[in-house]
mmCIF file of the C-alpha atoms, coordinates in Angstrom:
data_MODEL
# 
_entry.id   MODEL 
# 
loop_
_atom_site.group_PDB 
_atom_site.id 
_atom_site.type_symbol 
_atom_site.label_atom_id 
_atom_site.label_alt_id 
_atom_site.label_comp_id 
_atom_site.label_asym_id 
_atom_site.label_entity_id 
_atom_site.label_seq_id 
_atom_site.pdbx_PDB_ins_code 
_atom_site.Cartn_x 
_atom_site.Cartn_y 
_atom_site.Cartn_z 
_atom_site.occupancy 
_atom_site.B_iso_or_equiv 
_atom_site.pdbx_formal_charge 
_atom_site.auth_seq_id 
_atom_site.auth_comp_id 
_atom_site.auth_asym_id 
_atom_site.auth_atom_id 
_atom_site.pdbx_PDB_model_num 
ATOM 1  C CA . UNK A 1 1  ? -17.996 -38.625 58.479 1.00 0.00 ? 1  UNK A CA 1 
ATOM 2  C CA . UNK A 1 2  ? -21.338 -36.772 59.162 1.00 0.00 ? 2  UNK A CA 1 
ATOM 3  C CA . UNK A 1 3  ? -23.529 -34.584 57.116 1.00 0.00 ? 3  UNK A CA 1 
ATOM 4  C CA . UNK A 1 4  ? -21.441 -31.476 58.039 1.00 0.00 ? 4  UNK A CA 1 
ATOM 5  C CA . UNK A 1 5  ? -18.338 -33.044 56.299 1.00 0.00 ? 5  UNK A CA 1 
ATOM 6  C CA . UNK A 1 6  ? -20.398 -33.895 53.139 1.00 0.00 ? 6  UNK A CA 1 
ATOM 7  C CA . UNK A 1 7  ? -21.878 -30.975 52.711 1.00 0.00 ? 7  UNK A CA 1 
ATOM 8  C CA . UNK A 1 8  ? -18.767 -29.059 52.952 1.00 0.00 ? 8  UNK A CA 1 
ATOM 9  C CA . UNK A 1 9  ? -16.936 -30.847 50.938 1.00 0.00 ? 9  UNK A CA 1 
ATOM 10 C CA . UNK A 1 10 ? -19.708 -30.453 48.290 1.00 0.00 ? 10 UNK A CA 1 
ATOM 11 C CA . UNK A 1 11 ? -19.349 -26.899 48.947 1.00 0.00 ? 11 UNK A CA 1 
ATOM 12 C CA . UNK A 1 12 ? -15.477 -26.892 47.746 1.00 0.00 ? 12 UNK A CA 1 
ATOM 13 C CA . UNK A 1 13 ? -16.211 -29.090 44.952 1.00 0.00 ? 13 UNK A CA 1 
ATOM 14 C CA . UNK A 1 14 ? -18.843 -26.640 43.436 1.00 0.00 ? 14 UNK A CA 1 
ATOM 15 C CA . UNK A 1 15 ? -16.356 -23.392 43.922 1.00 0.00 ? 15 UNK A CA 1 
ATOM 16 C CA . UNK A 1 16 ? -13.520 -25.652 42.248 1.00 0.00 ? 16 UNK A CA 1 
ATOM 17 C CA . UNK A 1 17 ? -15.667 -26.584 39.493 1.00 0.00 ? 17 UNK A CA 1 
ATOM 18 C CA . UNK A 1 18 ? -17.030 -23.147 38.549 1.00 0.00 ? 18 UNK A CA 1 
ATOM 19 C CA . UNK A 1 19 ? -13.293 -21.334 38.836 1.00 0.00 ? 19 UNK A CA 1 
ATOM 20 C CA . UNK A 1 20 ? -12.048 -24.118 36.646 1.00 0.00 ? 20 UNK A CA 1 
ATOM 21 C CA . UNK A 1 21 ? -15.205 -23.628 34.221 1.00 0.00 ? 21 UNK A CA 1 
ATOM 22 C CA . UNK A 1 22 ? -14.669 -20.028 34.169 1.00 0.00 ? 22 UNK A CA 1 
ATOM 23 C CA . UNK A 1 23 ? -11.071 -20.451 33.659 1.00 0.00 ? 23 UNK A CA 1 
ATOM 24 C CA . UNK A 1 24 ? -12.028 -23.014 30.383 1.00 0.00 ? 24 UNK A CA 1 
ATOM 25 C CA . UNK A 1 25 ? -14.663 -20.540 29.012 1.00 0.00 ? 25 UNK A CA 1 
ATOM 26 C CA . UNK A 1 26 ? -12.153 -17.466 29.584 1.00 0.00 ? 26 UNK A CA 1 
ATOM 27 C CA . UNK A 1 27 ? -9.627  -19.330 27.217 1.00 0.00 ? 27 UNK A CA 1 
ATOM 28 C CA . UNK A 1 28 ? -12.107 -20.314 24.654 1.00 0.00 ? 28 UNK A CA 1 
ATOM 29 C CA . UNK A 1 29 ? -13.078 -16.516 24.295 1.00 0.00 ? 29 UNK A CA 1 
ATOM 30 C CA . UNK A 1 30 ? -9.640  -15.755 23.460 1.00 0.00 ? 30 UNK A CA 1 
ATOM 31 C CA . UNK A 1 31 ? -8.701  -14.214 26.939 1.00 0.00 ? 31 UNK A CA 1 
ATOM 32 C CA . UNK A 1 32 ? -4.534  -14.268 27.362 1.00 0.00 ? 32 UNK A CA 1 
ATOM 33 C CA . UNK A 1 33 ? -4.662  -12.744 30.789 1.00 0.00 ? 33 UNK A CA 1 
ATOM 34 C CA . UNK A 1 34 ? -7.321  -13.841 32.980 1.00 0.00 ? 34 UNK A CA 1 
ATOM 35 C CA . UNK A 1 35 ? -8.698  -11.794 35.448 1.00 0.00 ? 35 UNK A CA 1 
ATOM 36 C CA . UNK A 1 36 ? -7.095  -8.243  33.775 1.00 0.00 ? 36 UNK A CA 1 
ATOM 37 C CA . UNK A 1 37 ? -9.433  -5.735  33.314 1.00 0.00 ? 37 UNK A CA 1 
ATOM 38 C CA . UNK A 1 38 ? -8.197  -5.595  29.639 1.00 0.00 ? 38 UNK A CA 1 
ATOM 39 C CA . UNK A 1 39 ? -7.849  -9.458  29.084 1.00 0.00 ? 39 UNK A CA 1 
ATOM 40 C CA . UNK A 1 40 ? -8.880  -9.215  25.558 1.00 0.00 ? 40 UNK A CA 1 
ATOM 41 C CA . UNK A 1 41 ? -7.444  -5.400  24.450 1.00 0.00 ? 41 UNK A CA 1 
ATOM 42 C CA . UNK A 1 42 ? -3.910  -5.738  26.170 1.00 0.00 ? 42 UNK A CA 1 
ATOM 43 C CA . UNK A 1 43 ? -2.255  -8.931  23.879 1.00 0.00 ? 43 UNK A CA 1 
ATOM 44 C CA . UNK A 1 44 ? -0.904  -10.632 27.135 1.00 0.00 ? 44 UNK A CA 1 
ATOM 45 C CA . UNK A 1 45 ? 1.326   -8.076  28.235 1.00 0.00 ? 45 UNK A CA 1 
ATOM 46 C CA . UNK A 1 46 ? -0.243  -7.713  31.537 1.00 0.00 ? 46 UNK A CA 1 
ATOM 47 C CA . UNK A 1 47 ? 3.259   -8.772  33.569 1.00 0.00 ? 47 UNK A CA 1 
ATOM 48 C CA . UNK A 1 48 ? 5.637   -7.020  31.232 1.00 0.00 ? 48 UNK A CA 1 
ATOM 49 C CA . UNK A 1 49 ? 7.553   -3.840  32.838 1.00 0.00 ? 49 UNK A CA 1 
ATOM 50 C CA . UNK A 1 50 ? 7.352   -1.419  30.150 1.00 0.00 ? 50 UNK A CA 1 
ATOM 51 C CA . UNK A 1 51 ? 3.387   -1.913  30.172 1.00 0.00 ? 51 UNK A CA 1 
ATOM 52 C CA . UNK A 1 52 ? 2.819   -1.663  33.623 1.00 0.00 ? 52 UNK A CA 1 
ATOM 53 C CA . UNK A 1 53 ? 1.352   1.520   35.380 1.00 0.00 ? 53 UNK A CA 1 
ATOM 54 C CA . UNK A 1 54 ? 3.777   1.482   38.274 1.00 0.00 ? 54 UNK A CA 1 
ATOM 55 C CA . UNK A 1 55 ? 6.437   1.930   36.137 1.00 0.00 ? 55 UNK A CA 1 
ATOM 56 C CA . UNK A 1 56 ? 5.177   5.365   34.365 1.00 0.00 ? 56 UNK A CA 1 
# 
């Protein structure tokens, strides 16, 4: 393997580790739908079809 390989797969390692860090911290706050807009104001009915926007 050469210095190329390394390095990229340092790169991957570093983008896993911060999406999975974010993804920790994000459940800590209290966040039930990560990556909503309204993660904490919605109560974790992002997915539901009475709540959704396409629907009204």
């Amino acid at each position: 393997m050469s210095t190329v390989d390394y390095i990229a797969i340092a790169a991957v390692a570093l983008i896993l580790g911060a999406a999975i860090r974010h993804l920790v911290l994000a459940k800590k706050r209290g966040e039930k739908c990560i990556g909503c807009p309204y993660a904490k104001e919605c109560g974790g009915n992002c997915g539901n079809s009475k709540n959704s926007t396409k629907n009204k």
